[in-house]
C-alpha positions in Angstrom: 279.7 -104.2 9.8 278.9 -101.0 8.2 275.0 -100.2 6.9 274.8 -98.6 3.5 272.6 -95.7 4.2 273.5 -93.7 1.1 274.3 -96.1 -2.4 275.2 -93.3 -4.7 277.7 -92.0 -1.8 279.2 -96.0 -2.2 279.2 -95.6 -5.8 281.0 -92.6 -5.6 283.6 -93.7 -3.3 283.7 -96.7 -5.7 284.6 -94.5 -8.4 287.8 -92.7 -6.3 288.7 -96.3 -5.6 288.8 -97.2 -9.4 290.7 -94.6 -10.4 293.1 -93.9 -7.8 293.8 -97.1 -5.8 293.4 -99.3 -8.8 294.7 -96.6 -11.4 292.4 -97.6 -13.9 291.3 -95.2 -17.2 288.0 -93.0 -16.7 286.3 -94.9 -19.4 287.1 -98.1 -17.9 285.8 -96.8 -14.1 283.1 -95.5 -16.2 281.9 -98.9 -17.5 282.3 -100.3 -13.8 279.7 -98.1 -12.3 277.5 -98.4 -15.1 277.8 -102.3 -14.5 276.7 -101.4 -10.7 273.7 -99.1 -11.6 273.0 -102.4 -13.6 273.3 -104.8 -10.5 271.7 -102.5 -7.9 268.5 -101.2 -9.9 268.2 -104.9 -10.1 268.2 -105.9 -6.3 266.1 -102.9 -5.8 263.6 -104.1 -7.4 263.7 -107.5 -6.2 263.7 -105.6 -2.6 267.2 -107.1 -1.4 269.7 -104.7 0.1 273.2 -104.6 -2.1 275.4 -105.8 1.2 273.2 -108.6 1.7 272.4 -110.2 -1.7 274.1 -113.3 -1.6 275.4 -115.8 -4.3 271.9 -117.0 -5.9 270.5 -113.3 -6.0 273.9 -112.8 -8.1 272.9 -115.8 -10.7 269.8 -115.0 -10.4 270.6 -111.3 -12.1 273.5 -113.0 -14.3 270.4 -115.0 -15.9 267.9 -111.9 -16.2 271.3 -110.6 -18.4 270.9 -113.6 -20.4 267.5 -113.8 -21.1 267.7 -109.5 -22.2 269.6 -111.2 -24.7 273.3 -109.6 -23.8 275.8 -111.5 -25.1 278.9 -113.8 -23.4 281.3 -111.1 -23.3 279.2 -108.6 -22.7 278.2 -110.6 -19.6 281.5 -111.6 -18.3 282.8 -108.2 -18.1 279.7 -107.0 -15.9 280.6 -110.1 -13.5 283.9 -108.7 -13.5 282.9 -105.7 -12.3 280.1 -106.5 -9.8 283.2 -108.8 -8.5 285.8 -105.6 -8.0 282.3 -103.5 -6.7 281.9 -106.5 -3.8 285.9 -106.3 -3.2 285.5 -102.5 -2.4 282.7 -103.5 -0.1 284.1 -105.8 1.6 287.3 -103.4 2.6 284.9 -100.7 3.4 283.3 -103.0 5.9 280.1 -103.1 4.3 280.3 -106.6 3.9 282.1 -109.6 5.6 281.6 -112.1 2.5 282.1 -111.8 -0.9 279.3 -113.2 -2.5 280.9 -113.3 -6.1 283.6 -116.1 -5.3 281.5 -118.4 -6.5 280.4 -116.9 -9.5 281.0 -118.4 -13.1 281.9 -116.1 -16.1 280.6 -117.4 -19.1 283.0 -118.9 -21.6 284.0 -117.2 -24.5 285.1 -118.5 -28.0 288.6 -116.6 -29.4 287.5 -114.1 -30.9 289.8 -113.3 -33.9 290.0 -109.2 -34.6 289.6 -108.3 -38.1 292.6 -107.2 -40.1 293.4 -105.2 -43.2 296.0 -105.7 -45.4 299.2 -103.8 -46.5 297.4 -103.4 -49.7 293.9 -102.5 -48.1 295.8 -99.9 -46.1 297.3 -98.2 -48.8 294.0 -98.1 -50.9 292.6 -95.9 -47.6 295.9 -93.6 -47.7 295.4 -93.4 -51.5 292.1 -92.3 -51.5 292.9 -89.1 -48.9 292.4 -86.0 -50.6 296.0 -84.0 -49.7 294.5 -80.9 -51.3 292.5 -80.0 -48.0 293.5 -79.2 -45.0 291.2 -82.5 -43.3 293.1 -84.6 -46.0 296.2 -83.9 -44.6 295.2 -84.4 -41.3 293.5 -87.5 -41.6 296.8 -88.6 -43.5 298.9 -88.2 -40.7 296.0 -89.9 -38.1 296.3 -93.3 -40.3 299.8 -93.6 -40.3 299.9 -92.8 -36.7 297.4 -95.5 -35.8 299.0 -97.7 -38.2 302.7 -96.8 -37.5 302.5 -96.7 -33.8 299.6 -99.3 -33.2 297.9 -96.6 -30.9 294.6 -96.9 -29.4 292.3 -94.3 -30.5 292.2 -92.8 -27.0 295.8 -92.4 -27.2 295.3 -90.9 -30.7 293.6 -88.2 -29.5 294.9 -87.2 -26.1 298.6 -87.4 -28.1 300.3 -84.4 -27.2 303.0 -82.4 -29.5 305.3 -81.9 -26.4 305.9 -85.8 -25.8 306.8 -86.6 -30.2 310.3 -87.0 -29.7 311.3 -86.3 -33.8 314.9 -86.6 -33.6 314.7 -90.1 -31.3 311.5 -91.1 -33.8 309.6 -92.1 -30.4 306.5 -90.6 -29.0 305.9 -90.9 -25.2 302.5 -92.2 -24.9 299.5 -92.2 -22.2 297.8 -95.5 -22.2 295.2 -97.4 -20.1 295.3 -96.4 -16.3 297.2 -92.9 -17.0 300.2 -95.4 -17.5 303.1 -94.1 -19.8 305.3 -95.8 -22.8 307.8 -95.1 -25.5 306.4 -96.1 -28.6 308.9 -95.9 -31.9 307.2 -93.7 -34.5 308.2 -94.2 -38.3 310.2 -91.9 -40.1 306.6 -91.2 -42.6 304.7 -91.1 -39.9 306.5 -87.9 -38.7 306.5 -86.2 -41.9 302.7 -86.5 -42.0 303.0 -84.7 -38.5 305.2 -82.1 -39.5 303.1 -81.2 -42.6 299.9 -81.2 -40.8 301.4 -79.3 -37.9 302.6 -76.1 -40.3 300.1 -76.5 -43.0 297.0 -76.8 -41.2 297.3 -77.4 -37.7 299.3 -74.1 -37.3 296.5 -71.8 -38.9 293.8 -72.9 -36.5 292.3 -71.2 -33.4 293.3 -73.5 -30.8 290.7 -73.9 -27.9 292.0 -73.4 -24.3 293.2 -76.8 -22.9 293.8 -77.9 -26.6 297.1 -76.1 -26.9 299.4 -79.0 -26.4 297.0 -81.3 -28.7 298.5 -82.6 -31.6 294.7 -83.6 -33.3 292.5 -81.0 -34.0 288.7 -80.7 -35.6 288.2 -77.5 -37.5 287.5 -75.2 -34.2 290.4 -76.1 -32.9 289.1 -79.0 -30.2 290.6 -81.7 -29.3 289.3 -84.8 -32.2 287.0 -86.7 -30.7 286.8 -90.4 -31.4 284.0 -90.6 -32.6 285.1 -88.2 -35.2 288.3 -91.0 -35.7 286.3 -93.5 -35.9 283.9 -91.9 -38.9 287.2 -90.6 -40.8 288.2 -94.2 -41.2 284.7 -95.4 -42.1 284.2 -93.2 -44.7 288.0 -93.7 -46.4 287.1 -97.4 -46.0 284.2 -97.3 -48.3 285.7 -95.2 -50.9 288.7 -97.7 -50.6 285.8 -100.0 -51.4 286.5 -102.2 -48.4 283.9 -104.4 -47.5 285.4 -105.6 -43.5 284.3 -104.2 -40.3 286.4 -101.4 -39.6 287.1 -99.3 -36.6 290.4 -97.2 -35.5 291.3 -100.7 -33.2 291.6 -102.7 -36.8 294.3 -100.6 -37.6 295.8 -101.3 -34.2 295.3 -105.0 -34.5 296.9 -104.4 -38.2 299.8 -103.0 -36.6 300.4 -105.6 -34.3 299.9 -108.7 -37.1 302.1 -107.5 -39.5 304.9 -107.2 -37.0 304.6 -110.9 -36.1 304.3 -111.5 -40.0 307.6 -109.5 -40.6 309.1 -111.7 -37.8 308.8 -109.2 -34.9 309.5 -110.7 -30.7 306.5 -110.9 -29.2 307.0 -109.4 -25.8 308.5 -106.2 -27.8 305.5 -105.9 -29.5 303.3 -106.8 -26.2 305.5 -103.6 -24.7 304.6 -101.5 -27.9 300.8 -101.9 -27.5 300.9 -101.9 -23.6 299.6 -105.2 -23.0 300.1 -105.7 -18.9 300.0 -109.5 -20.2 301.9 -111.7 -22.8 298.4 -113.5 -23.2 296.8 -110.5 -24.8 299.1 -110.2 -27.2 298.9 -113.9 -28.1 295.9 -113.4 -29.9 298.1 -112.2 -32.9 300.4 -115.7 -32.8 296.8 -117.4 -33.3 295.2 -115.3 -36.0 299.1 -115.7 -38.1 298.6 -119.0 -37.9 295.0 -119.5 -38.8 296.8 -116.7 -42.1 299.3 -119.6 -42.0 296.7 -122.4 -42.5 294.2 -120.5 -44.8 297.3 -120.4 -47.3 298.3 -124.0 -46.9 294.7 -124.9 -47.6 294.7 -122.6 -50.4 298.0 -123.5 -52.2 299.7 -126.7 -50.9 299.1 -129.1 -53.9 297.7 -131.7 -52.0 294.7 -129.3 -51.3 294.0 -128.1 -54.7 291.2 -130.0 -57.2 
C-alpha cells in the first residue's frame, strides 16, 4: 500500500481523474475537491491520516456537518464525493478499504422546483426594453432558456457555429463536455438573428469570445452571474413574487412540455438527463398542478 506523502499532489491527481476518466464538468470536479478540502482539514485536525480514517472518523465528520447547521442535501452531496475521493484511493493503492461503504446519506424530501407560468413568462418578455441593445439581447437569452430548456452553463458557452437555423436545432455542450441536439423554436431564432446583426455584430469581440454567441458590453463571454441578475431584475419589474433563477426557466421548459402532452424520455433527451428518474420530477409536480386544480374546482371541494 502506497503512503500519501504529498495530499495536494492526491488532490490533484484526483482532479485529472474527475475530469478525464470520469468525464465530469469543471464545476462539478470543482465542488468534489472542495468537498475533500472539507473532509481532510477535518482529519487534520483530529490528527488522523486521510488513508487511514476509517468508517466512525467518517460519521463522526458527517455529524460535525450537521451540527455547522448544513443542510440534508447539502450533506448528501459531500458524502457523495468523499465516496468517489476514497474510490480513487483505493485504485491508486493508497488504500485497501473503502471506508465509505457503510456510510448513510441522509434522506431527502422531493423537492419540487419552482415554475413560472406561460403568463408569468410573457410579463418578463414584455417588460424588455427592445430599444437598447441589452434589451434585445436579454430578449433572445429568455427565449433560449425557455425555448430550448438550457442550463445556464450551456447558455453561455453556446456557440454561433453549432445554431443550425435552417434544421431549427442547436448542438449543445452539456454536463461532462457531453454533446446534444436540442430543437430550437422558430422565435427563438429570430431573437438570435436580430441580436447577432443589431448588437452583437457592432461589438469588439474579446479573443477566445469570437465564436460566442452571448456577449456583455466588452465583448466577453456573459457570465452567469450576469444571467442570473438579468432575470432577477425582469422578474421584479414583471412584479413576480417566486424564487427565480435561469434553472426556473429550465424547469418551466420541461413542465409545460409534459402539460402540452410531451414523451417523457424525449424530453429527458432534450434536457440531458443520463436518467429517466431525473426527469420524473416534472410527472410529480404536473400532478400535484393536477390536484391543486381538482381541490380548487371539482364541486365537491368548493364551500
Amino acid at each position: 500500500m502506497r503512503d500519501i506523502t504529498d495530499i495536494a499532489q492526491v488532490k490533484a491527481g484526483y482532479q485529472t481523474y474527475l475530469r478525464i476518466e470520469k468525464g465530469l464538468a469543471l464545476n462539478t470536479a470543482q465542488a468534489y475537491g472542495d468537498d475533500v478540502d472539507k473532509l481532510t482539514r477535518y482529519l487534520a485536525e483530529q490528527g488522523i491520516a486521510v488513508e487511514q480514517a476509517n468508517t466512525r472518523d467518517l460519521e463522526s465528520f458527517i455529524a460535525a456537518l450537521h451540527d455547522l447547521g448544513i443542510g440534508p442535501r447539502s450533506v448528501a452531496r459531500i458524502i457523495s464525493g468523499i465516496k468517489s475521493f476514497y474510490k480513487y484511493l483505493r485504485l491508486e493503492g493508497f488504500t485497501e478499504q473503502t471506508p465509505t461503504q457503510l456510510l448513510d446519506s441522509p434522506r431527502l424530501g422531493r423537492h419540487l422546483p419552482e415554475v413560472l407560468t406561460l403568463a408569468e413568462i410573457d410579463a418578463m418578455i414584455s417588460c424588455i426594453d427592445m430599444s437598447t441593445p441589452e434589451g434585445i439581447r436579454n430578449r433572445a437569452i429568455i427565449e433560449t432558456l425557455y425555448g430550448c430548456g438550457l442550463r445556464v452553463s450551456e447558455l453561455v458557452g453556446l456557440q454561433m457555429s453549432l445554431i443550425y437555423a435552417d434544421d431549427e436545432f442547436v448542438l449543445v455542450r452539456g454536463k461532462g463536455d457531453k454533446q446534444r441536439m436540442v430543437p430550437i423554436s422558430q422565435v427563438a431564432l429570430e431573437t438570435i438573428a436580430q441580436y447577432v446583426s443589431e448588437v452583437r455584430s457592432k461589438l469588439v469581440v474579446s479573443r477566445g469570445s469570437e465564436d460566442i454567441l452571448f456577449l456583455n458590453r466588452r465583448g466577453h463571454q456573459l457570465s452567469r452571474q450576469m444571467v442570473f441578475i438579468i432575470i432577477k431584475r425582469l422578474c421584479e419589474l414583471a412584479g413576480i413574487h417566486k424564487q427565480v433563477s435561469p434553472h426556473t426557466l429550465r424547469h418551466s421548459f420541461a413542465t409545460h412540455l409534459l402539460e402540452g402532452g410531451a414523451n417523457l424520455r424525449a424530453i429527458q433527451q432534450m434536457l440531458g438527463h443520463e436518467s429517466i428518474t431525473t426527469t420524473e420530477i416534472y410527472v410529480h409536480i404536473d400532478r400535484s398542478r393536477l390536484r391543486q386544480e381538482i381541490l380548487q374546482h371539482h364541486p365537491r371541494n368548493k364551500r
